[in-house]
C-alpha positions as CSV (number, residue, x, y, z in Angstrom):
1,X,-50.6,-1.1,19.4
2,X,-51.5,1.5,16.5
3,X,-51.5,4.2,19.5
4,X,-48.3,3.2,21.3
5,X,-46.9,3.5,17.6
6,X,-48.3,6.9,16.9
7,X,-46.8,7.8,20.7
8,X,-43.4,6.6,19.8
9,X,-43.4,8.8,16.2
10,X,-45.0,12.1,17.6
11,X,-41.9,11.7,20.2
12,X,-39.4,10.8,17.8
13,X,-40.8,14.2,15.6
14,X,-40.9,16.4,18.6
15,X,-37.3,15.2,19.4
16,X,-36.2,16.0,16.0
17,X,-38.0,18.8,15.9
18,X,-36.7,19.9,19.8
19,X,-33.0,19.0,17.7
20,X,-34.1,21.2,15.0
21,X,-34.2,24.1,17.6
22,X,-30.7,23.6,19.2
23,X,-29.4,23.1,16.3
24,X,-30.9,26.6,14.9
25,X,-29.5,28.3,18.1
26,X,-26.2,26.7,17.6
27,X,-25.7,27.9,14.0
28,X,-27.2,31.2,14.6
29,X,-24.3,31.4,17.7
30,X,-21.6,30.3,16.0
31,X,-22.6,32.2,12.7
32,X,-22.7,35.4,15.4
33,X,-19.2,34.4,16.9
34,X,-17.8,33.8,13.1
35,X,-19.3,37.3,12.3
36,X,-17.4,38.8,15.2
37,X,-14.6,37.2,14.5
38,X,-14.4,38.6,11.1
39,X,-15.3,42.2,11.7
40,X,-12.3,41.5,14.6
41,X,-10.0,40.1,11.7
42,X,-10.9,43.2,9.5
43,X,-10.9,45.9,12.0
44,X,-7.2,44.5,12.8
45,X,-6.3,44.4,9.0
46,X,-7.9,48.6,9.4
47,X,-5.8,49.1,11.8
48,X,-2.9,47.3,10.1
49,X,-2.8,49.4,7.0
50,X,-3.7,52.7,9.2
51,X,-0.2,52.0,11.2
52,X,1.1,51.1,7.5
53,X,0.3,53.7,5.5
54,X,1.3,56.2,9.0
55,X,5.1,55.2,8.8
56,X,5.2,54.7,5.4
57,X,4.4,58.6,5.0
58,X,6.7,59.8,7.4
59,X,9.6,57.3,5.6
60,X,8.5,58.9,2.6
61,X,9.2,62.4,4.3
């Protein structure tokens, strides 16, 4: 009984533990695809302004 019980928790902590892992990769990932998908967002705005500030000198002009 006392080693069917000690079984059934080392499984239940190497699940969690196994959980712990996918759920590390999934945040690192997603943390990754947010990261990209900021520097994409910023390099945009970049290239926003660069357009910008391009036709707003040659109005100026």
């Amino acid at each position: 009984m006392s080693i069917n019980r000690f079984y059934v928790i080392a499984v239940i902590e190497s699940f969690y533990e196994f959980n712990a892992i996918i759920a590390f990769v999934c945040i690192y990932i997603s943390s990754a695809a947010f990261f990209f998908i900021f520097v994409g967002i910023g390099c945009k705005r970049l290239y926003c302004f660069a357009v910008y500030g391009k036709v707003f000198s040659k109005v100026r002009q």
